[in-house]
C-alpha positions as CSV (number, residue, x, y, z in Angstrom):
1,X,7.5,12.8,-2.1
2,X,8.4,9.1,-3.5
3,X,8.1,6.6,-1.5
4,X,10.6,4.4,0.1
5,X,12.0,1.0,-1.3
6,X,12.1,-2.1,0.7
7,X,13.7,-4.5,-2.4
8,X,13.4,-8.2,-3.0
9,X,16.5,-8.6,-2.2
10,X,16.2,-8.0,1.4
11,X,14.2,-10.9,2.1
12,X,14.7,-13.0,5.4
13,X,13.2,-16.1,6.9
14,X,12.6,-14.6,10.5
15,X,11.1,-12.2,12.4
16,X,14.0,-10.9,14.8
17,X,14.7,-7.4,17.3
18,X,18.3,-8.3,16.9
19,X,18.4,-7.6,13.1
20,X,19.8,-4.6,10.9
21,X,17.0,-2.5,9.4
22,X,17.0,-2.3,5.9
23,X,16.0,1.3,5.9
24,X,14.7,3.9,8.3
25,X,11.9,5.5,8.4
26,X,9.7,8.5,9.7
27,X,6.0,8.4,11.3
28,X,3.4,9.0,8.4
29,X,5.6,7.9,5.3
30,X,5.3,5.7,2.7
31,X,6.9,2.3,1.9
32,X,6.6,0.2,-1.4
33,X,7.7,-3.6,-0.3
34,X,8.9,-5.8,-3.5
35,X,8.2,-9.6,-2.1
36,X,9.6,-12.7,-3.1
37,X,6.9,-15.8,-3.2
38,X,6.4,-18.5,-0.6
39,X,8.5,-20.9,-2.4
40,X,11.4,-18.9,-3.7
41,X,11.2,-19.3,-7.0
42,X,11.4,-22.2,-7.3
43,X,7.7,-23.2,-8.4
44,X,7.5,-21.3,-11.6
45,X,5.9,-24.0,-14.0
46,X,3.7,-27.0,-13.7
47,X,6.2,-29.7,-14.3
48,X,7.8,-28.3,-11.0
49,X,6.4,-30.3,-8.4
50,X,7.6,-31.5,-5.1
51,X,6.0,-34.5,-3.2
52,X,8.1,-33.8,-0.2
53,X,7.6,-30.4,1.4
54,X,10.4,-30.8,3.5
55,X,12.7,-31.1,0.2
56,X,11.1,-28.1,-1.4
57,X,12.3,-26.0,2.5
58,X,15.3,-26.8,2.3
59,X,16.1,-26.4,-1.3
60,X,15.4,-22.9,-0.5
61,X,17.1,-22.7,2.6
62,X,13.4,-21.9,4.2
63,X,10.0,-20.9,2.8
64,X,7.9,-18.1,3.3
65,X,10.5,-15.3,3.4
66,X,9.2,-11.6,4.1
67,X,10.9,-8.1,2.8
68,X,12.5,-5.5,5.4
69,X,12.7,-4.9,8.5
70,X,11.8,-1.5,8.4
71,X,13.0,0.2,11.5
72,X,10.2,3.6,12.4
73,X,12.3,6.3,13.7
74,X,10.4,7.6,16.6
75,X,8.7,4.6,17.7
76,X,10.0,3.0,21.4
77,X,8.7,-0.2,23.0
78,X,5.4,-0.3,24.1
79,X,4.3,2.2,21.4
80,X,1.9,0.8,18.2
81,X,2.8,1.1,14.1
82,X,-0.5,1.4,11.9
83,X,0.0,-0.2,8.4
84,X,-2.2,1.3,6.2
85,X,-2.3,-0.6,2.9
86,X,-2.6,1.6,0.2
87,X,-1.9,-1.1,-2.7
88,X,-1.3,-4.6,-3.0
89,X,0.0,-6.1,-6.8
90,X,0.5,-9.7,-6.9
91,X,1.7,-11.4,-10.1
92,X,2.5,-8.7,-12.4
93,X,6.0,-9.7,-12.9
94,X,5.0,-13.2,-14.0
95,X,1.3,-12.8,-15.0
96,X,0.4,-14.8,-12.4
97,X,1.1,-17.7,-10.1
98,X,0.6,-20.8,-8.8
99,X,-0.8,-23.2,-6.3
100,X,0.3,-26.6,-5.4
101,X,-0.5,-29.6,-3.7
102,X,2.2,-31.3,-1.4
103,X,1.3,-34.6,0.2
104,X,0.9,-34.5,4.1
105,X,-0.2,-30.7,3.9
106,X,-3.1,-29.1,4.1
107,X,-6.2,-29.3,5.8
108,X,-7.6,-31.9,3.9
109,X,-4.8,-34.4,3.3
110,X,-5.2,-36.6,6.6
111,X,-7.6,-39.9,5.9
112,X,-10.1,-39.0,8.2
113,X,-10.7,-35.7,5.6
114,X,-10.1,-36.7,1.7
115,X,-7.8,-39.6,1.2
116,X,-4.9,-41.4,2.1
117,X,-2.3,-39.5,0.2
118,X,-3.3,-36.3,-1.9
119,X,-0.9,-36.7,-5.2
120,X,1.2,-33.6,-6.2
121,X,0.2,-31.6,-8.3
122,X,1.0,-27.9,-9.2
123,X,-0.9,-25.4,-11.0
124,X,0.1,-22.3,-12.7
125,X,-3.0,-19.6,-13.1
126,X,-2.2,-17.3,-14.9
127,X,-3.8,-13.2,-14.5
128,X,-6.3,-11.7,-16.6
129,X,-7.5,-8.3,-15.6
130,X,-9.0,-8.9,-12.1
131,X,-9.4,-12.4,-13.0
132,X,-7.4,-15.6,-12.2
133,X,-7.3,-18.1,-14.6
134,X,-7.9,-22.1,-13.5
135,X,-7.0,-24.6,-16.3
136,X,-8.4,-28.3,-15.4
137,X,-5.9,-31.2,-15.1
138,X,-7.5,-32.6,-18.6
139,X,-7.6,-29.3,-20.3
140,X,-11.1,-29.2,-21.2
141,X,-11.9,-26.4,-19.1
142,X,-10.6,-23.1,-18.0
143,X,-12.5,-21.5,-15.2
144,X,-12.2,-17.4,-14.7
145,X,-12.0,-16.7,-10.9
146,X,-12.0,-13.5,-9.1
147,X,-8.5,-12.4,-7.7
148,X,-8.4,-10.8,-4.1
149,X,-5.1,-9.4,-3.7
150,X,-3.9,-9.6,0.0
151,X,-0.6,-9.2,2.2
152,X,-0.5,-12.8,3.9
153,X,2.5,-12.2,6.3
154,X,3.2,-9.3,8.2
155,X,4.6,-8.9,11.0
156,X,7.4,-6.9,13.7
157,X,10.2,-8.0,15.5
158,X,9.0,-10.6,18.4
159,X,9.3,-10.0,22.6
160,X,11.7,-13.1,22.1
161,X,15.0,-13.3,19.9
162,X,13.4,-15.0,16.7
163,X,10.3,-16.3,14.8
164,X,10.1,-18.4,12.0
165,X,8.4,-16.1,8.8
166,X,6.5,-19.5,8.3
167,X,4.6,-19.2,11.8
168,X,2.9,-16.2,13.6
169,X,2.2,-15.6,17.4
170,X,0.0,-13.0,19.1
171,X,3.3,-10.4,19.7
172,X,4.5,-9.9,16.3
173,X,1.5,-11.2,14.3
174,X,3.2,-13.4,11.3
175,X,2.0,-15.8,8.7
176,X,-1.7,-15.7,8.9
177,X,-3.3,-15.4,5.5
178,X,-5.7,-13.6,6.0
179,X,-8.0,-12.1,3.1
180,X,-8.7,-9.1,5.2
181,X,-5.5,-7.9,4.8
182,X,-5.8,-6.1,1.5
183,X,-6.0,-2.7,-0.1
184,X,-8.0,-0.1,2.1
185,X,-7.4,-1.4,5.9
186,X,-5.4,-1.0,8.2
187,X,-3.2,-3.5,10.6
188,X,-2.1,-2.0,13.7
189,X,0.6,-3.7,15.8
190,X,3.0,-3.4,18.7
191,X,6.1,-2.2,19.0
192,X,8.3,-4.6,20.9
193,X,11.2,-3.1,20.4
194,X,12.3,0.4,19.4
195,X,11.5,0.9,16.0
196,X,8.9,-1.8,15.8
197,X,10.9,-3.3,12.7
198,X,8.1,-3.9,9.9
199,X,8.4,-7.1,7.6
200,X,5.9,-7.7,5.3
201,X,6.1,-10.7,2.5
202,X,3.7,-13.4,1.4
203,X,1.5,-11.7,-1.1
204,X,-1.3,-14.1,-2.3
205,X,-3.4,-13.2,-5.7
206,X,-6.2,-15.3,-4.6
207,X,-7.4,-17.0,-1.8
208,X,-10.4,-19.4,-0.4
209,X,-11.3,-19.0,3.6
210,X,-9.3,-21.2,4.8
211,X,-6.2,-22.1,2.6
212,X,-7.3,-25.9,2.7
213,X,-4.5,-27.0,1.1
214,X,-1.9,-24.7,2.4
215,X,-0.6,-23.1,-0.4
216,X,-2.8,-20.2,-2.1
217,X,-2.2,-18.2,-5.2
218,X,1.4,-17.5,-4.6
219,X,2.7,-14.8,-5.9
220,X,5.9,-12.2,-6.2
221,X,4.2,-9.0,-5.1
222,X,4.3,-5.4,-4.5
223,X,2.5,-3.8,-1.8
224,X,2.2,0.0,-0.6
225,X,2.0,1.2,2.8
226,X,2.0,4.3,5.0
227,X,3.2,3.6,8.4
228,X,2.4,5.5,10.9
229,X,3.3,5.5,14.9
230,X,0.6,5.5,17.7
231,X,1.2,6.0,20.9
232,X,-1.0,4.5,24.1
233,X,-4.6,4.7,24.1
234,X,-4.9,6.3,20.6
235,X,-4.0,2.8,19.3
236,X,-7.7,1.6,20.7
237,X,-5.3,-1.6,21.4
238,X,-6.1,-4.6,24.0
239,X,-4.2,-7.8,23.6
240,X,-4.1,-8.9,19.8
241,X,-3.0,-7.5,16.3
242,X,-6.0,-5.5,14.6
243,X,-7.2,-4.6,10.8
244,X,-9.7,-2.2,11.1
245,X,-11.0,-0.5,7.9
246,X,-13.7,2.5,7.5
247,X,-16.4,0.1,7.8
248,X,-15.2,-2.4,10.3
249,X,-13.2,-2.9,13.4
250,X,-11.5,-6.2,13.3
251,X,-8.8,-8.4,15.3
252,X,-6.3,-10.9,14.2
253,X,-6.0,-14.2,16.3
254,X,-2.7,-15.7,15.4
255,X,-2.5,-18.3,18.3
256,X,0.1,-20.8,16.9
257,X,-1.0,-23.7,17.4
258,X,-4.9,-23.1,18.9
259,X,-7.5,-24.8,17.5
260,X,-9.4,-22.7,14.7
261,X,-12.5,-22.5,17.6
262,X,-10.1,-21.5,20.2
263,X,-9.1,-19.0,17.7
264,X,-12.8,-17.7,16.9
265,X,-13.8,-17.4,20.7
266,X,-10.4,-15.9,22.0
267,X,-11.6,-13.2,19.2
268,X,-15.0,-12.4,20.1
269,X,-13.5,-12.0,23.6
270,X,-10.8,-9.7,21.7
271,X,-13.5,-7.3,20.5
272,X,-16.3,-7.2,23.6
273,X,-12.9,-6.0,25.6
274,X,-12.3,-3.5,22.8
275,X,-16.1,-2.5,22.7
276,X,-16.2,-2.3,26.7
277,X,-12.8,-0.1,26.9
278,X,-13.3,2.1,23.8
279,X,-16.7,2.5,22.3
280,X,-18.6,2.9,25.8
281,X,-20.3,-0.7,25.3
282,X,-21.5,-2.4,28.6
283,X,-19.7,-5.8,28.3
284,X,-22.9,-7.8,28.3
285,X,-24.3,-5.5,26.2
286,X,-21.2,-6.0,23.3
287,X,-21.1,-9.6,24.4
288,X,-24.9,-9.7,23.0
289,X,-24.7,-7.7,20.1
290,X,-21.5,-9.7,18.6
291,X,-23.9,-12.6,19.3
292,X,-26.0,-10.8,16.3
293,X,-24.0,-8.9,14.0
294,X,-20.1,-10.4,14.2
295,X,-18.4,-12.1,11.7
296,X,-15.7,-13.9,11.2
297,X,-12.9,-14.4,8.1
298,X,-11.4,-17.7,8.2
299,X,-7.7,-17.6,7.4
300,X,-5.9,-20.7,7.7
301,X,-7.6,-24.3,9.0
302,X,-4.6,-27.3,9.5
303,X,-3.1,-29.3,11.6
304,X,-1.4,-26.8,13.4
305,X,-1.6,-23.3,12.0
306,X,-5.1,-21.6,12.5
307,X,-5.9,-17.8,12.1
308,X,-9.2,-15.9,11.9
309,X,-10.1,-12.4,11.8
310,X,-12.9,-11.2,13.9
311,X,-14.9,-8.1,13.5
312,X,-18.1,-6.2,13.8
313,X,-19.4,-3.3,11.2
314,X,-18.4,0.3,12.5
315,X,-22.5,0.8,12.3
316,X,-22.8,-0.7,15.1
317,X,-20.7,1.2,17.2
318,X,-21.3,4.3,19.7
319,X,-20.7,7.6,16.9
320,X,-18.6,5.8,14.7
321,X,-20.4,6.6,11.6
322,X,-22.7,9.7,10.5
323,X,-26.6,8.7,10.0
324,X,-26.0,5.8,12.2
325,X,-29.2,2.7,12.6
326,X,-27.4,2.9,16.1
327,X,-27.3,5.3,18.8
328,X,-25.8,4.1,21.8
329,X,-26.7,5.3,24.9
330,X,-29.8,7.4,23.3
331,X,-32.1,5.0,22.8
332,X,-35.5,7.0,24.4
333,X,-34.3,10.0,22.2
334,X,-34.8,7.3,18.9
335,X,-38.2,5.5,20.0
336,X,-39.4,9.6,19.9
337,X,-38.1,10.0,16.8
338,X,-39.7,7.2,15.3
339,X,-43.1,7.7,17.0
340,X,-42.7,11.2,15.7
C-alpha cells in the first residue's frame, strides 16, 4: 500500500484544533511529509543575506512553517499518536542547504558571549553522500562534515486555539530541534483534540547540540512516518512529549521559555515518574540510577527558546531487553549466578 501525501503546498505557520486537515488518515498507516525550509525560500544563495530577522519574517509572512495537519481517524481527546520515523531526506531537491547568521540571534550574539554585533553572513553547504560540505569565508578550505538528518518541528494541534510553528510548549510539542528526532525513533504525543492533527516541518541536514546560532542546516525535506494511535496506559505517557527508540526511552522538554537547566531537571523528573509508574522502579531507586547512566541531547540554548531531550538506555530497565547487565528486582538470583 503507498503511502499517503502531505504536499509542500500545505504548509502553515501555526499549530491550531480549529484548522482543516489536509488529509485523513487511519491508525497504523503511512505518511510521506514534503517540507518547505525555515526561511521560505528565500535563503537559497550566499549573497542572500538579511541583517534584520524581523525583515526576513515578514517577507515571508512568518518563518518556520510545518506540512499538514493530518487529522487520525479513530483518535479522540485524551488518546496518544506514535510517530514512527521511518525516513528523513533533507536537501535532495537542492543538494543541500544553508545556515546563516542574523545579528541579535542566537545564543552567542549578546556581549557578554562573543561580541557586540555578530555580522551577517550566510552559508550554503552543499551535500555529498552522507557528508555536508563547509566552504570557509576565504575559500581556502572546505571542511567535510557528517550530516544527521532530523525532523526539528513536530507537533499536534494545542489545548488552546493557536501556536506559533516558530515556538513549542509541553501540549503540542513544536519547534525544538532536536537531533534525536531522526530515522529509527519514535515521538509519541497527545491528542488534544480528536484526531490529534499531526504537523511536521523543519527538517534540518545537520545540526550541533545546541543550535548556537539559531539557524542549522536548513533544508526542504521529506520525511516518512507511520502513525499510529495509543490509547491510555499503553502510551507509557506522564506529562511531556517522548522519543523513545529500541535502545532508549527518552522525553522531550519543550518549556517555552525555561531556562535550559530548568529544562534538564524538569526531565530527569520526567523519566524517574516514567520509571516509578511503568518499569517497576522505586522512585529513589530511578532517581539514583539516572544520577549514573542518563543523558541528555541538548536541542536549542538562547535567549528564550531551550529544549533538551532526556533519556536513559533501555538496558537499564526492568525486562526491556533480552541478556540484560540488569535484572531488576532479582538481584540475589544474579550475585548466585556470578559466584557460580
Amino acid at each position: 500500500m503507498q503511502p499517503h501525501v502531505v504536499p509542500m503546498e500545505s504548509m502553515k505557520f501555526s499549530f491550531d484544533k480549529e484548522i482543516e486537515p489536509t488529509l485523513h488518515i487511519q491508525s497504523g498507516e503511512e505518511v510521506v511529509f514534503f517540507t518547505e525550509d525555515a526561511n521560505v525560500s528565500l535563503i537559497t544563495e550566499e549573497s542572500h543575506i538579511w541583517d534584520d530577522f524581523q525583515k526576513l519574517y515578514a517577507a515571508g509572512n512568518g518563518c518556520n512553517p510545518v506540512s499538514g495537519p493530518v487529522y487520525v481517524d479513530g483518535a479522540r481527546k485524551g488518546d496518544y499518536l506514535a510517530v514512527e520515523i521511518l525516513s528523513v531526506k533533507a536537501g535532495e531537491e537542492r543538494n543541500g542547504g544553508y545556515t546563516a547568521l542574523y545579528p541579535g540571534l542566537g545564543a552567542l550574539s549578546t556581549p557578554a558571549s562573543l561580541q557586540d554585533n555578530l555580522e551577517a553572513r550566510t552559508k550554503i553547504c552543499r551535500i555529498d553522500g552522507n557528508s555536508g560540505l563547509f566552504k570557509t569565508n576565504d575559500g581556502s578550505a572546505v571542511i567535510r562534515f557528517d550530516l544527521n538528518q532530523f525532523i526539528g518541528t513536530i507537533g499536534v494541534a494545542p489545548k488552546e486555539d493557536r501556536r506559533s510553528s516558530y515556538f513549542h510548549g509541553q501540549d503540542y510539542c513544536g519547534n525544538i530541534d532536536c537531533p534525536d528526532v531522526c530515522e529509527g525513533t519514535t515521538v509519541v504525543l497527545p491528542c488534544n483534540v480528536d484526531g490529534g492533527l499531526l504537523s511536521i516541518g523543519d527538517v534540518h541536514g545537520a545540526q550541533g547540540d545546541g543550535e548556537i546560532t539559531g539557524c542549522a542546516l536548513e533544508c526542504r525535506g521529506e520525511v516518512r512516518v507511520r502513525v499510529t494511535v495509543l490509547r491510555g496506559e499503553e502510551a507509557k505517557y506522564c506529562a511531556w512529549p517522548q522519543v523513545n527508540s529500541e535502545s532508549y526511552i527518552g522525553t522531550i522538554i519543550c518549556g517555552g521559555g525555561w531556562s535550559l537547566t530548568e529544562q534538564i531537571k524538569q526531565g530527569y523528573v520526567e523519566l524517574v515518574h516514567r520509571m516509578e509508574k511503568y518499569y517497576g522502579f522505586d522512585k529513589l531507586d530511578a532517581y539514583q540510577l539516572l544520577n549514573l547512566v542518563g543523558k541528555v541531547r541538548i536541542g536549542q540554548v538562547g535567549h528564550d527558546m531551550n529544549s533538551c531531550v532526556v533519556k536513559i538506555d533501555r538496558r537499564y530497565l526492568t525486562g526491556e531487553k533480552e541478556g540484560s547487565m540488569l535484572l531488576y528486582g532479582n538481584i540475589p538470583q544474579i550475585c548466585k549466578e556470578v559466584l557460580r
